[in-house]
C-alpha positions in Angstrom: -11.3 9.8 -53.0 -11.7 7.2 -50.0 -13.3 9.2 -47.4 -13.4 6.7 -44.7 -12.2 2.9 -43.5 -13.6 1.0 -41.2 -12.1 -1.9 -39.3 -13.0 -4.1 -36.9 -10.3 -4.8 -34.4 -9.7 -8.9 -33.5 -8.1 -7.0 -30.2 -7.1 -3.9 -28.6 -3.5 -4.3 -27.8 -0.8 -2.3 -29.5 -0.4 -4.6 -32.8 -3.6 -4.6 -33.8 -3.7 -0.5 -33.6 -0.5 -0.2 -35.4 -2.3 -2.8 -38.1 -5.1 -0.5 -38.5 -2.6 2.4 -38.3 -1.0 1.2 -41.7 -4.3 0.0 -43.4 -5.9 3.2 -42.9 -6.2 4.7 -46.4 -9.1 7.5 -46.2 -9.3 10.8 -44.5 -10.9 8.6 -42.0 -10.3 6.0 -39.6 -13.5 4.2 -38.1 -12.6 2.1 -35.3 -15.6 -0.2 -34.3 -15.5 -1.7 -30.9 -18.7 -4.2 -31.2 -18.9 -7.8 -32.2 -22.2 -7.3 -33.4 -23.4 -5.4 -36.7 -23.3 -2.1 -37.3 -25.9 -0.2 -39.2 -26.0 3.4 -40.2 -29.3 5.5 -39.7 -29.8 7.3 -43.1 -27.0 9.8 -43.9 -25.5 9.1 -40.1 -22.2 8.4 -41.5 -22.3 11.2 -44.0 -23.0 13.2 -40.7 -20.3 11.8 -38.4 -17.7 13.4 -41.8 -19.9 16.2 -41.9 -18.8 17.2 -38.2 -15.5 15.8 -38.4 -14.9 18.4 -41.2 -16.3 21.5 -39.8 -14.6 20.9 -35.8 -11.1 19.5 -37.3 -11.4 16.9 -34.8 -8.9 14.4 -34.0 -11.9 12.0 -33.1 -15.6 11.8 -33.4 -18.1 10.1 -31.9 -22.1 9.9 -31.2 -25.2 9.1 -29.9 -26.5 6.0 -30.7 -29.3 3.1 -30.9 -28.6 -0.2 -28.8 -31.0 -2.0 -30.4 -34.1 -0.1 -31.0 -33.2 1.8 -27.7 -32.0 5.1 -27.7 -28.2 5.2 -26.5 -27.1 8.7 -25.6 -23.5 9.3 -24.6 -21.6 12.4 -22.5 -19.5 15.0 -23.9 -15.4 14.0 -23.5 -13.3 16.5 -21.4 -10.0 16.4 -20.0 -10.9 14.6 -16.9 -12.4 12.0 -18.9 -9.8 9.3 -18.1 -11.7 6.3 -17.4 -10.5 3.7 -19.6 -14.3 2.2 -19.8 -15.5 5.6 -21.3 -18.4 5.0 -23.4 -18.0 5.7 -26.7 -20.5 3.9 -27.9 -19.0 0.9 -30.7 -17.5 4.0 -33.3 -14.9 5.8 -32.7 -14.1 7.9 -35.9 -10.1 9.3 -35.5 -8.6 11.8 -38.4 -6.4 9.3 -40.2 -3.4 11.8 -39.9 -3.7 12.0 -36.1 -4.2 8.0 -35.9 -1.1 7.6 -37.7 1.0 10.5 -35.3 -0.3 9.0 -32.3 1.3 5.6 -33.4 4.0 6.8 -34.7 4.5 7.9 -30.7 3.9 4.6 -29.5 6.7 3.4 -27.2 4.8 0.7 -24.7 3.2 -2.6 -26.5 0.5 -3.3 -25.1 -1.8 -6.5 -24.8 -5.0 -4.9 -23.5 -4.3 -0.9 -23.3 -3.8 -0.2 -27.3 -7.1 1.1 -28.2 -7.4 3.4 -24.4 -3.2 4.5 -25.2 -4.5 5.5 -28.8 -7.6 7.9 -27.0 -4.8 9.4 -24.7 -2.6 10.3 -27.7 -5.0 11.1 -29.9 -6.6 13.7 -27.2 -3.3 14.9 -27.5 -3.5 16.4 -30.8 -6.7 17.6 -31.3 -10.3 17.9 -29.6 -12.5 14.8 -29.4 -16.2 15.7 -30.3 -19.5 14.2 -29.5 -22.2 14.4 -31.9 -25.2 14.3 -29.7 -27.4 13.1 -32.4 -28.4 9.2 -33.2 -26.4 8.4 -36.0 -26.3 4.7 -35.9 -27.3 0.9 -34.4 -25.9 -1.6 -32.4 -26.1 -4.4 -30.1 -24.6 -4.0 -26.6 -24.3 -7.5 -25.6 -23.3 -6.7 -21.7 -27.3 -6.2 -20.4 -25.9 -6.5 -16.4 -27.5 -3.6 -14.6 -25.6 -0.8 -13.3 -24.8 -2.3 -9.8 -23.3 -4.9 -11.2 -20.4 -3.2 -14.1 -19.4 -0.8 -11.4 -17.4 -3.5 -9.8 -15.4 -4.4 -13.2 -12.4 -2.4 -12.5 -11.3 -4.0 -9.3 -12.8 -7.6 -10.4 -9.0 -9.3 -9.4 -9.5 -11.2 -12.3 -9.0 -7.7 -14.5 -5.6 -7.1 -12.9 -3.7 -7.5 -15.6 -5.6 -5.5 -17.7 -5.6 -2.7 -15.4 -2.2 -3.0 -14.5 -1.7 -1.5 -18.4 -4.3 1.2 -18.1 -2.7 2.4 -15.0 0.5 2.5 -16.6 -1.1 4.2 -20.1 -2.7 6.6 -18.2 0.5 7.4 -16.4 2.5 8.4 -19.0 -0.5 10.1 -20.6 -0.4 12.5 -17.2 3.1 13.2 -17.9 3.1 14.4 -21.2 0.4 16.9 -20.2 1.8 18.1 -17.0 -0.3 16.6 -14.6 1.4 13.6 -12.9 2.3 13.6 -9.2 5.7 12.5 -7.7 4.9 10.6 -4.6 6.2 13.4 -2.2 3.4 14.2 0.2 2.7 16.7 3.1 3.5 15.4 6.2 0.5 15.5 9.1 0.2 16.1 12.7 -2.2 13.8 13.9 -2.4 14.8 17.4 -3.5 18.8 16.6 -6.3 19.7 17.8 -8.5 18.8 21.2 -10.7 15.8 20.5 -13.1 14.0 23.5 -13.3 10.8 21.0 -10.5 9.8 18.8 -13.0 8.2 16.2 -16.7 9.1 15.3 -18.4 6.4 13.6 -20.5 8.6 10.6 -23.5 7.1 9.4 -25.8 9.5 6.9 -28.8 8.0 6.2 -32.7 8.6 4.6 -35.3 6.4 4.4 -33.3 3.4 5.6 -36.1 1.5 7.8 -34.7 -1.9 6.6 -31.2 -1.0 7.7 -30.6 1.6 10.1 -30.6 -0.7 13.0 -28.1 -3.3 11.5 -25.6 -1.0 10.9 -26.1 1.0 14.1 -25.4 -2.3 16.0 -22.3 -2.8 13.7 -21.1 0.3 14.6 -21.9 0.9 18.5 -20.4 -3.2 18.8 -17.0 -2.0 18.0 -13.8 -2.5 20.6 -11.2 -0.2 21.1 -9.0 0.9 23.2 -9.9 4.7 23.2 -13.3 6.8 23.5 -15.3 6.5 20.3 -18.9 7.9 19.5 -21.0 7.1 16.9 -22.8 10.0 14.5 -26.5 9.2 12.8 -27.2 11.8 10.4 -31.1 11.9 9.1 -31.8 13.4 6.1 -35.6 13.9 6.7 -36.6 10.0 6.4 -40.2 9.7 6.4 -40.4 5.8 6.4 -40.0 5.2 9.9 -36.1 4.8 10.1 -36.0 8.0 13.1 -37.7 5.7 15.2 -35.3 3.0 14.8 -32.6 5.8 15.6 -34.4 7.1 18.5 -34.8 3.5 20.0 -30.5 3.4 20.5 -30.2 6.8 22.2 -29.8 4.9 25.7 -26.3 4.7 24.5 -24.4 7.9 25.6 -22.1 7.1 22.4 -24.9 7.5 19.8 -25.3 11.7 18.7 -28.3 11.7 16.2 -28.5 15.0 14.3 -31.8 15.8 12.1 -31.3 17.9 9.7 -33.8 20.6 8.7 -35.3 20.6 5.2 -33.3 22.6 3.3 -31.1 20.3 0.4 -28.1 18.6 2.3 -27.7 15.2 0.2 -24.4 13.0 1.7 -22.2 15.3 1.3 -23.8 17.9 3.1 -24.9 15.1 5.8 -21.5 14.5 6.1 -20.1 18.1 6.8 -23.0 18.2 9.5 -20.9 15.1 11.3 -17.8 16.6 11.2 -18.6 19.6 12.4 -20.4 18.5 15.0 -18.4 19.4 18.4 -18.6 16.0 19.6 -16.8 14.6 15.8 -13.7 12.1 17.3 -10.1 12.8 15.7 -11.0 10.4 12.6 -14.3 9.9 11.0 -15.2 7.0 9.8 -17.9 6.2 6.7 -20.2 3.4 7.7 -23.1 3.9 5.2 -26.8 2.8 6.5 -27.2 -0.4 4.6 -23.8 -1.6 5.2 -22.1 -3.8 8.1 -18.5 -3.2 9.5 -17.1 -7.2 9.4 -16.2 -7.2 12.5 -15.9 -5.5 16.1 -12.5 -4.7 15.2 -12.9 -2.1 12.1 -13.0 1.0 14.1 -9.9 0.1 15.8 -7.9 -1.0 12.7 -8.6 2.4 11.2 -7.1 4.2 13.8 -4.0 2.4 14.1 -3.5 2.7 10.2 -3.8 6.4 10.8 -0.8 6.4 13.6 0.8 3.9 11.6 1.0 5.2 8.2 1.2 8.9 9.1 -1.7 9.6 6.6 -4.6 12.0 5.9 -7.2 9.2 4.8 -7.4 5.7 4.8 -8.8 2.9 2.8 -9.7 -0.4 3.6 -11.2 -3.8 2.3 -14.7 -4.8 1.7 -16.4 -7.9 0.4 -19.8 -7.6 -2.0 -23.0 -9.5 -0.4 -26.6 -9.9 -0.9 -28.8 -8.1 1.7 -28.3 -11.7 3.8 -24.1 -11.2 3.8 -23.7 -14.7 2.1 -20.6 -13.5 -0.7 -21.4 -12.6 -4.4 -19.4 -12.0 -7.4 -16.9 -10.6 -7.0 -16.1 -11.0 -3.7 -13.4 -9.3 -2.0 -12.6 -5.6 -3.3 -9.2 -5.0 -2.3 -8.6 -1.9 -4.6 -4.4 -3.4 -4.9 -3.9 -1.2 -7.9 -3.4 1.9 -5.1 -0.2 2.1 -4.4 2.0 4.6 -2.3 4.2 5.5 -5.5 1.6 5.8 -7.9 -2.1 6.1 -6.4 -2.6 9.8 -6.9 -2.4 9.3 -10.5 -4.5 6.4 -11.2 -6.8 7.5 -9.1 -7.8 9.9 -12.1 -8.3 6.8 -13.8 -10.8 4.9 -12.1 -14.4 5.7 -10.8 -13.2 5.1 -6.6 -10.9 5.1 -4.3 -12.5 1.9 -2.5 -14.5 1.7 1.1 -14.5 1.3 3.9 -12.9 5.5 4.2 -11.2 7.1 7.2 -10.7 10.8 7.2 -8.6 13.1 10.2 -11.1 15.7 10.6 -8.8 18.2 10.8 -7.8 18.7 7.1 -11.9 17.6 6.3 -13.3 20.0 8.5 -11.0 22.5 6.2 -12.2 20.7 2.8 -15.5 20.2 3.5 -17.5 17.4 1.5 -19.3 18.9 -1.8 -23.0 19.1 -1.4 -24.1 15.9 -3.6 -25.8 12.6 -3.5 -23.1 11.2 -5.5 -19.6 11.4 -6.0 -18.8 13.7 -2.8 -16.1 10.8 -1.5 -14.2 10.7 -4.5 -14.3 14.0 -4.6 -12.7 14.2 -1.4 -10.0 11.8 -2.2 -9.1 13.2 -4.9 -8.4 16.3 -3.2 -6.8 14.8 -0.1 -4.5 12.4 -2.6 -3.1 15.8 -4.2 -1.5 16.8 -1.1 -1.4 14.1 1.1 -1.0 10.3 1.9 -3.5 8.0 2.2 -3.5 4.9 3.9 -4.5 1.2 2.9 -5.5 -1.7 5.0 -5.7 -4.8 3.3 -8.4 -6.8 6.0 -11.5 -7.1 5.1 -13.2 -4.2 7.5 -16.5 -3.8 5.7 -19.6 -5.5 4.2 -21.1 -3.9 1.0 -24.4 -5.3 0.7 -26.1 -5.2 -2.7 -29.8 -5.1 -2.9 -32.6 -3.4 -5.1 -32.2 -0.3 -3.0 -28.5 0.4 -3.5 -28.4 3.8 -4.7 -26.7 2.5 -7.6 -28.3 0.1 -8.4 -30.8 -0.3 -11.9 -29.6 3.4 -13.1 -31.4 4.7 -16.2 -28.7 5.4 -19.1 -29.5 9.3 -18.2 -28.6 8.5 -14.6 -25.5 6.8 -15.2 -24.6 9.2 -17.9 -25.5 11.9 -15.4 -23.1 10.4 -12.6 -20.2 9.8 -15.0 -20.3 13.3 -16.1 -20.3 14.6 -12.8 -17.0 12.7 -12.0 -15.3 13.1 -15.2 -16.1 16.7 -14.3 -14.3 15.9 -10.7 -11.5 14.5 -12.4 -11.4 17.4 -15.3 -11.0 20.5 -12.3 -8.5 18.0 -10.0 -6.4 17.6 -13.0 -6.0 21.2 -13.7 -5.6 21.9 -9.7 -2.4 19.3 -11.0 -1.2 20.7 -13.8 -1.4 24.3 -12.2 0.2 22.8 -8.8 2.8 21.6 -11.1 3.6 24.9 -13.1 2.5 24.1 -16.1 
């Protein structure tokens, strides 16, 4: 008996899945993603069944080789939404739970087919990952990591992620985790502030930086008392000095923190609980450039305007000399009012320049990490409570080689993704749980 088929899909919208669907004639469907060969390591397919078999999974997938380099991939969980979740190029589904999962297709899709097919399939069975190199393959995307991160809002992918938003949608509904867009109302004027805004600026080892974005933030103009908030994480490259030399300004609080682990996050919490926090903190991180003298300002009338708990704005991708790169303006568009909360479990961020009322943060608090602690945050804020968009450009992202993103390992990005998808997995049962189900 046919153990296993393998096809190669010409695309990934709906047809093509329901093509495959009908072909599929083993115990086995392997979907593989690549243009490029594929070649087994000795007994890896035999392997991939092997597992398949003893787990009763509904998919399988597994290590790999790109090339001659090693490949490793993360374990799936519930949070792991992202519909750019590396799978590596072979995805093996349980025939039977292929064909179920199209038989409950409703939506055709042009682009979403293949990432509606994961959702249903998750549906019916677990999805295991063989951590073990079964097989080879060429990769033909060889941009660094600084550079992928920005494919979900490329505006030239909207209509692509116009259909994963709406996949992932339904997929929260059938398991109980979708949001309505009702939302907790907020008093904005609680509380006894001196400065309405505090302009938060965590930073270590930033000697190239520090002062640009100090400047940026102490050039603002507003018609209320704002402060700005340096928070040093034990720099050692000569970026204290640089802070020290603005302290003339009565508006600039520098905080040093002791040596002890604090990472953003925890640089963060030490800004908004600082007495002297305004009403609204405001991320300007150190090797970035607000676009104007006007941000600040913007951000607190989108607070009083939209009645909201956080707010996001607009920010255009430069080199470290601000002249535009690909792909320009980030406008994050697919957030909307109606449906934000729930695609936000979808993509990797929420979008920059962020605006918190430190009220409701100084409650939450920022987890103690190096990476991930703003989604984190809204996340949690978008469960409850509104947040804001402004559509301007506020905010200069500059890319250079020491981004914190930027030329990750494999084991660092992998590292990164499963701390989010881990974000995502514990927010979507806070859902699911808020929900009653």
């Amino acid at each position: 008996m046919q153990r296993v088929s393998i096809f190669r899909p010409a695309n990934f919208g709906t047809a093509e899945i329901r093509r495959i669907a009908e072909a599929a004639a083993g115990d086995y469907t392997i979907i593989y993603t690549r243009p490029t060969e594929l070649r087994w390591v000795n007994l890896g397919l035999e392997r991939m069944i092997q597992i398949a078999d003893d787990t009763a999974a509904s998919m399988v997938y597994s290590d790999h080789f790109n090339g001659d380099d090693p490949a490793p991939v993360i374990d799936y969980q519930p949070g792991s939404l992202r519909d750019d979740f590396d799978f590596g190029g072979v995805q093996m589904y349980r025939s039977s739970a292929l064909k179920e999962a199209v038989a409950g297709m409703d939506v055709d899709y042009e682009y979403a087919g293949l990432y509606d097919l994961r959702l249903r399939v998750s549906r019916l069975g677990s999805i295991v990952h063989v951590s073990e190199f079964l097989y080879y393959e060429l990769d033909t995307d060889r941009r660094d990591s600084g550079e992928k991160i920005f494919d979900y809002v490329d505006p030239r992918n909207r209509g692509v992620q116009i259909e994963m938003e709406k996949a992932c949608t339904e997929h929260l509904k059938a398991i109980g985790g979708y949001l309505k867009p009702v939302f907790k109302d907020v008093n904005l004027t609680e509380g006894d502030f001196e400065y309405e805004a505090s302009v938060v600026i965590p930073c270590k080892n930033r000697v190239r930086t520090i002062g640009d974005a100090i400047r940026s933030a102490l050039s603002q103009k507003t018609d209320f008392p704002y402060n700005v908030i340096v928070v040093d994480d034990n720099s050692t490259d000569g970026t204290v000095d640089i802070i020290k030399g603005f302290l003339a300004d009565k508006r600039l609080i520098y905080i040093a923190q002791d040596s002890t682990y604090h990472a953003i996050g925890g640089n963060w919490n030490a800004a908004l609980h600082h007495p002297s926090c305004g009403r609204f903190a405001l991320q300007l991180d150190s090797d970035d450039l607000y676009s104007d003298e006007n941000t600040v300002q913007k951000f607190v009338d989108a607070f009083r305007e939209q009645d909201c708990a956080m707010v996001v704005g607009t920010y255009r991708i430069t080199d470290f000399n601000l002249n535009t790169i690909p792909p320009g303006v980030i406008d994050h568009k697919e957030w909307t009012l109606e449906n934000g909360r729930n695609n936000a479990l979808r993509v990797n961020g929420l979008g920059a320049p962020r605006g918190f009322w430190t009220p409701l943060l100084r409650k939450l608090n920022f987890p103690t990490t190096k990476y991930g602690e703003d989604y984190a945050v809204g996340l949690r804020i978008s469960r409850e409570y509104r947040i804001g968009r402004i559509y301007d450009v506020m905010y200069n992202c500059r890319r250079w080689d020491d981004n914190s993103d930027h030329g990750l390992s494999v084991e660092k990005m992998n590292s990164n993704n499963l701390y989010k998808d881990r974000l995502r997995t514990w927010e979507l049962m806070a859902r699911i749980a808020q929900n009653g189900n």
